[in-house]
C-alpha positions in Angstrom: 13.4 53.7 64.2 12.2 50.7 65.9 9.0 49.7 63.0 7.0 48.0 66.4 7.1 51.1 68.8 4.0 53.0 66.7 1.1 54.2 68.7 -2.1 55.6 68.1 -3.3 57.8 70.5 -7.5 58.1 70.1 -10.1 59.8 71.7 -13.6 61.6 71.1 -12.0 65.2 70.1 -11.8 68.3 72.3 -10.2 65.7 75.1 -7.1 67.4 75.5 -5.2 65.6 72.4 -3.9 68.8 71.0 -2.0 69.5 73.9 -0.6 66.3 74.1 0.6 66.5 70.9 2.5 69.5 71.8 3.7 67.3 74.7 5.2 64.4 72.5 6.2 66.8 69.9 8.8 67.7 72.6 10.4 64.3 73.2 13.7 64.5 71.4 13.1 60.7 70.6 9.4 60.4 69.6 8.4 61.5 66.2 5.0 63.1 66.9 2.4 62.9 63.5 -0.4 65.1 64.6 -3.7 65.2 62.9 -2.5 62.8 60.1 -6.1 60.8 59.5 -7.9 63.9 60.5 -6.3 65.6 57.5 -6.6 63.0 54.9 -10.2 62.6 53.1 -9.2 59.9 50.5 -10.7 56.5 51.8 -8.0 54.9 50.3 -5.8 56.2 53.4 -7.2 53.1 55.4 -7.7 50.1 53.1 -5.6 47.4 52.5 -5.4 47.7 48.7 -1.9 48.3 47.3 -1.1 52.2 45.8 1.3 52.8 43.5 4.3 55.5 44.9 2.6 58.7 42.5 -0.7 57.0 43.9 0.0 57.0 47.2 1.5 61.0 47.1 -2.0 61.8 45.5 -3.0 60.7 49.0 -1.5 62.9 50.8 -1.1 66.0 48.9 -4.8 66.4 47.5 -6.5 69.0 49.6 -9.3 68.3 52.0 -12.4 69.9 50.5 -13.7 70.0 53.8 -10.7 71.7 55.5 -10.5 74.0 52.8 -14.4 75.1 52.6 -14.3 75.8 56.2 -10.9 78.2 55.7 -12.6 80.1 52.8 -15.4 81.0 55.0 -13.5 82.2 57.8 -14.3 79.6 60.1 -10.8 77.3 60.7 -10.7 75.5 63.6 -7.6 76.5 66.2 -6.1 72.8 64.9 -5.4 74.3 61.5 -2.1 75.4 61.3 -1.2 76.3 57.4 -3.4 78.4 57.2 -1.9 80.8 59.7 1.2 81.6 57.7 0.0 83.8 54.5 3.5 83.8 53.4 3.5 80.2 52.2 2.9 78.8 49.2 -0.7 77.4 48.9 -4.0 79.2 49.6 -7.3 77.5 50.0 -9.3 80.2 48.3 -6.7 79.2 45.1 -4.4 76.0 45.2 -6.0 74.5 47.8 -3.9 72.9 50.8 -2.4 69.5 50.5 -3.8 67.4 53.3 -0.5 67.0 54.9 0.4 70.1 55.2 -2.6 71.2 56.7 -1.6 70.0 60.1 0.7 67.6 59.6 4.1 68.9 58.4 3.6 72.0 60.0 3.7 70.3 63.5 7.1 69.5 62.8 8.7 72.4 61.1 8.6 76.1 59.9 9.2 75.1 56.5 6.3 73.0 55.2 6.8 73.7 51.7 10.2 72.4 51.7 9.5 69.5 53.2 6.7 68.9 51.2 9.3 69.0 48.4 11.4 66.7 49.9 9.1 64.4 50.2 7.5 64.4 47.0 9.9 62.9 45.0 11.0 60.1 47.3 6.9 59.0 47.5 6.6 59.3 44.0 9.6 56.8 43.2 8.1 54.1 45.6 6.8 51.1 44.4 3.3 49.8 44.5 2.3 47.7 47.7 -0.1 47.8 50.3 -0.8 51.0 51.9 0.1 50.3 55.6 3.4 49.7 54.3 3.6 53.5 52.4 2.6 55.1 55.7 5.4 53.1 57.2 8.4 54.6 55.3 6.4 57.7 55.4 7.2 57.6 59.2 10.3 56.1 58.8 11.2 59.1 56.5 10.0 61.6 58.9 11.7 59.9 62.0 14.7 60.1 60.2 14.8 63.4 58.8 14.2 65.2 62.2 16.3 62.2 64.1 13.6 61.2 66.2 14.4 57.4 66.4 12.8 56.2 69.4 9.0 55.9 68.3 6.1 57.1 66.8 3.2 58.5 67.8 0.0 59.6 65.5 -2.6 61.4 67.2 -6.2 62.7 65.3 -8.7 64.2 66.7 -12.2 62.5 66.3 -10.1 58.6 66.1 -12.0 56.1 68.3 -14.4 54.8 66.0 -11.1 54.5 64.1 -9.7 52.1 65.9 -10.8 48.6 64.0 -9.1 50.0 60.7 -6.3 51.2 62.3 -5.4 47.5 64.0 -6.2 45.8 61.1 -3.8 47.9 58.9 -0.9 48.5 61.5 -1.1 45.1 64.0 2.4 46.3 66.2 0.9 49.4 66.8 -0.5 50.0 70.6 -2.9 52.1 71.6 -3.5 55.1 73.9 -7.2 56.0 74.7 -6.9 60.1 75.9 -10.4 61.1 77.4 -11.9 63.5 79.5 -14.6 64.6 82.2 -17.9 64.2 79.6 -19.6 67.3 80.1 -16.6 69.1 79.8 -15.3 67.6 76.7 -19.1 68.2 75.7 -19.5 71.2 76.5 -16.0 72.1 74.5 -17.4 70.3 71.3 -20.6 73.0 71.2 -18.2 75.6 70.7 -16.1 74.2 67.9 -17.0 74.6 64.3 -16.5 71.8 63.3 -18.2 69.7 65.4 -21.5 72.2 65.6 -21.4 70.8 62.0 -22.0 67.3 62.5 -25.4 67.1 63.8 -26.3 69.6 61.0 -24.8 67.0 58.4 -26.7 64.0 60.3 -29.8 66.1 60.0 -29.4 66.9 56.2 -29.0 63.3 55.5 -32.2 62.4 57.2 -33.8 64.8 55.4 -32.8 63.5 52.4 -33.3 60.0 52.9 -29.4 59.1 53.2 -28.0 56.6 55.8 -24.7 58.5 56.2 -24.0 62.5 55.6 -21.2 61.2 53.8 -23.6 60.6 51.2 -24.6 63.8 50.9 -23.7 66.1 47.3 -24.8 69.6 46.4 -27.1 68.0 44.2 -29.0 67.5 47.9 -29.0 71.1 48.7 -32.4 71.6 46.8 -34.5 68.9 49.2 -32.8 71.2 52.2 -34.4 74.5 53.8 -32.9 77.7 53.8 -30.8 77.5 57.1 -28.9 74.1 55.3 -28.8 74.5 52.0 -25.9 76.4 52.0 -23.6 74.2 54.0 -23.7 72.1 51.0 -22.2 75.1 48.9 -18.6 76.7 48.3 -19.9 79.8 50.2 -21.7 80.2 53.1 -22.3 81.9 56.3 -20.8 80.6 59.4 -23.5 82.3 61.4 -26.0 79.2 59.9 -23.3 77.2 62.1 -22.1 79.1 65.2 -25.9 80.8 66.3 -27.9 77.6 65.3 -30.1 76.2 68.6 -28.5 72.9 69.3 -29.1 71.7 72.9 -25.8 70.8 75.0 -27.6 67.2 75.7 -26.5 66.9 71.8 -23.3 67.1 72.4 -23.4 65.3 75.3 -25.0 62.4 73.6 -22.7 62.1 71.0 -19.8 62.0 73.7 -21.5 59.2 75.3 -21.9 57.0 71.8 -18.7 57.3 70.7 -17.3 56.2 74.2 -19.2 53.4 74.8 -18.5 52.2 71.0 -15.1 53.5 71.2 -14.2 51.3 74.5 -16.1 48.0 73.4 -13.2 48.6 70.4 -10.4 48.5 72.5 -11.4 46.0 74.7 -11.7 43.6 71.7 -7.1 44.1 71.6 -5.2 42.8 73.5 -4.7 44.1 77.1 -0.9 44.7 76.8 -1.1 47.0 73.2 -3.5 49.3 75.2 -4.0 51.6 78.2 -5.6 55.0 78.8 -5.2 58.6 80.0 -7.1 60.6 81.9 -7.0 64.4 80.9 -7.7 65.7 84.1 -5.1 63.1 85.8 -2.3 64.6 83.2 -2.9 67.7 84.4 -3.3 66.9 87.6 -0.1 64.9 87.9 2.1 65.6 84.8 5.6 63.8 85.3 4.0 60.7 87.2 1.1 60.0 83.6 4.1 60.7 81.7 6.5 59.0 82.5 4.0 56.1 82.0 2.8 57.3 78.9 6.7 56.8 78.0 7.2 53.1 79.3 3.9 52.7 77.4 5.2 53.9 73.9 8.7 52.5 74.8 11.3 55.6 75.0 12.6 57.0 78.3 10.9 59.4 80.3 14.1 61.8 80.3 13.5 64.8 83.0 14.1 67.8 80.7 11.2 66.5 79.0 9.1 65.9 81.7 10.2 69.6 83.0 9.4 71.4 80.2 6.1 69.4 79.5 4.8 70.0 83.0 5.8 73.6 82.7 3.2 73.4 79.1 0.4 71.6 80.7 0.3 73.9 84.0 -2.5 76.4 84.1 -4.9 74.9 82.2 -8.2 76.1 82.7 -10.5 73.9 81.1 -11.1 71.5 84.2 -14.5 71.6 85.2 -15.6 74.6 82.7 -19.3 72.7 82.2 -19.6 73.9 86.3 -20.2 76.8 85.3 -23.4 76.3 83.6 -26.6 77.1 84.8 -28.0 74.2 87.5 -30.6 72.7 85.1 -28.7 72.9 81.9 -25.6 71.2 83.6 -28.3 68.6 84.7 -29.3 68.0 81.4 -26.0 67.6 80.0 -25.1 65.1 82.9 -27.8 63.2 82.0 -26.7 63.1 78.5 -23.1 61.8 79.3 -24.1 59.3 81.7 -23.6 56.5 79.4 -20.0 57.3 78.9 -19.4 58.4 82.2 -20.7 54.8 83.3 -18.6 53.0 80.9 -15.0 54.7 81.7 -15.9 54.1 85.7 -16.3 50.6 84.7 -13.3 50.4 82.2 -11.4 52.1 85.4 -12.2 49.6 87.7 -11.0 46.7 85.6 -7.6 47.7 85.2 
């Protein structure tokens, strides 16, 4: 594998990334990592201090609190794939999940445990150096078990505020920026667990007096109401979550944020390590976006591939799903993306 043909692919979440995932995945010569930095919790994943080889596996094998918390209570996102499979080895009700199994190794095989297994002794025996390095032969491992030689591409959902961290720790890699129509993509993140939670979290830590909600500890659950508290807990009801009021023009705002910061990101790298996708242009013309996205990531755009990944992407029905919406909340939620909206037209036109 070619260590300069790595590429992130980043977006705001709920923009179509899963599928295109699926799509790589399918690309006898792209290894596809999917979810990686969504799955990993340890901030030591993206710093530039050195880990030792047992150091670095601690990375990647200790569970996600988060993830895990959100299995026990019967609320996993469609993303999580581990815990599908009762048959395998860890639980999060008992062992917990390592990270990289969560979504990760799964991706690429039926037999996560064993390749966990593999895997662990190899990290373990690695010597201490800077971390970019360790996910290096981590992919170099991976590309080589499952002879996928020609690139690598990591896509996480939630990864454009990522973006700084992720040049300053991997400077060869390139960039893909997957978005999608804003009130769509808005109106998708209002009906996801997971992201229903974050403006509960910001809320908590303004409550509290916190700058961040990744400040938060139970410790805080006692300054919280009733309908909060809990979220801070083990246990909890996912109703607190999934029936709470929150106003689509929430959603919508936080689409627009992490665009318009997400984009000023990008534009600071160079032009020729970068480009973007539109969701509804993939699925509107498949083997035309892909065959660029594979002069972009540097394999070949081989027509099997692009067969059978047109054949996955037709029939979506997510296009235009905010339509739907009654007149004067679709107004509202327009309003709310219009920030965004402005800054990919503009983005658009300077390419």
């Amino acid at each position: 594998m070619h260590t300069d043909r790595l590429t992130f692919v980043v977006g705001t979440g709920r923009c179509g990334s899963t599928a295109l995932s699926s799509v790589v995945n399918m690309h006898p010569d792209v290894l596809s990592v999917n979810e990686l930095f969504a799955s990993i919790s340890d901030p030591a994943a993206l710093t530039e201090e050195p880990l030792t080889g047992p150091e670095f596996w601690g990375v990647l094998s200790r569970p996600n609190q988060i993830s895990d918390s959100m299995i026990r209570n019967g609320t996993p996102p469609s993303e999580f794939l581990y815990n599908r499979h009762p048959e395998w080895r860890y639980s999060a009700e008992t062992t917990g999940i390592p990270a990289i199994s969560l979504m990760v190794l799964p991706h690429l095989t039926d037999d996560p445990d064993g390749l966990l297994d593999e895997l662990e002794p190899e990290v373990n025996a690695w010597p201490s150096r800077p971390v970019a390095l360790h996910w290096q032969a981590l992919f170099a491992t991976l590309a080589a078990r499952f002879g996928k030689q020609g690139a690598v591409v990591e896509r996480s959902g939630l990864s454009l505020g990522r973006v700084p961290q992720l040049r300053a720790l991997f400077p060869q890699a390139r960039f893909v920026h997957l978005y999608r129509n804003g009130p769509d993509c808005a109106l998708s993140m209002s009906r996801h667990f997971a992201f229903r939670m974050l403006p509960m979290f910001w809320e908590m830590a303004q409550r509290c007096g916190l700058e961040s909600p990744l400040e938060l500890t139970p410790e805080h659950a006692a300054q919280l109401p009733p309908d909060l508290a809990p979220l801070l807990t083990d246990s909890y009801d996912p109703a607190l979550v999934l029936d709470r009021p929150i106003p689509l023009a929430t959603f919508g705002g936080m689409w627009s944020r992490w665009i318009v910061d997400g984009l000023q990101h990008l534009e600071e790298l160079p032009a020729d390590i970068r480009t973007s996708l539109s969701y509804e242009r993939l699925l509107e013309e498949p083997r035309k976006e892909l065959t660029r996205l594979a002069e972009f990531i540097g394999v070949e755009a081989r027509p099997d591939w692009l067969d059978a990944a047109s054949a996955l992407l037709d029939g979506d029905g997510r296009r235009g799903s905010a339509l739907a919406l009654p007149q004067e909340e679709l107004d509202a939620l327009r309003e709310s993306c219009t920030a965004g909206t402005e800054a990919l037209a503009l983005a658009d036109q300077g390419r």
